[in-house]
C-alpha positions, 0 to 999 in steps of 0.5 A: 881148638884149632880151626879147621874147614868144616862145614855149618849147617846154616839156614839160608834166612841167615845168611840173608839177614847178614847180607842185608845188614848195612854195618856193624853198628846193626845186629843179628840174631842168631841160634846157633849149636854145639858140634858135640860128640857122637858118643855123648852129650856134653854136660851143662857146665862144658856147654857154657864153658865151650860156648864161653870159649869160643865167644871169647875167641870171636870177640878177639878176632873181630875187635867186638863183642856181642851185645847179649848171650843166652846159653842153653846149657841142657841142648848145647846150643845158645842165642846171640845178638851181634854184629855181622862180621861176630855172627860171620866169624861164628860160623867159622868157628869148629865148635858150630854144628849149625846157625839158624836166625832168630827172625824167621819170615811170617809165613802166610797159613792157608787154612785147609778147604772143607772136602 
């Protein structure tokens, strides 16, 4: 498949964790799904065999792998630890409908007042 511009639903803690990582040699973690067809859902095997694909893609055009996967072959979508420039080109890829880190901030519950 060739790249196209196309726009990546990315959450911007994401984007944080990749600016605030030094180098390469730190890694990223990151969901990310499946642009899939309107029409359909791809099958579990497609999710794994487009997943596959295209991490093999990034691994070529970077020079690095991903140090683990897990596909989730029934939502098209699947978690990755990585490098930053891996998870950037990712991002690039046209089979990516959107990237969400894997470490969200705490978030501080502020228990609801009697009224």
């Amino acid at each position: 498949m060739s790249k196209r511009q196309v726009r990546v639903k990315t959450d911007p803690e994401l984007i944080k964790q990749l600016d605030q990582t030094a180098s390469n040699e730190d890694l990223v973690e990151a969901v990310f799904t499946l642009r899939l067809s309107t029409k359909q859902l791809l099958a579990p095997m497609r999710v794994e065999e487009v997943t596959q694909q295209v991490l093999d893609r990034v691994s070529q055009q970077v020079g690095i792998d991903a140090k683990e996967v897990n596909i989730f072959r029934n939502i098209g979508a699947f978690v990755i630890s990585a490098p930053p420039s891996f998870i950037r080109e990712l991002l690039s890829e046209p089979e990516i409908a959107s990237a969400v880190a894997n470490h969200q901030p705490k978030q501080i519950r502020i228990p609801k007042g009697n009224a």
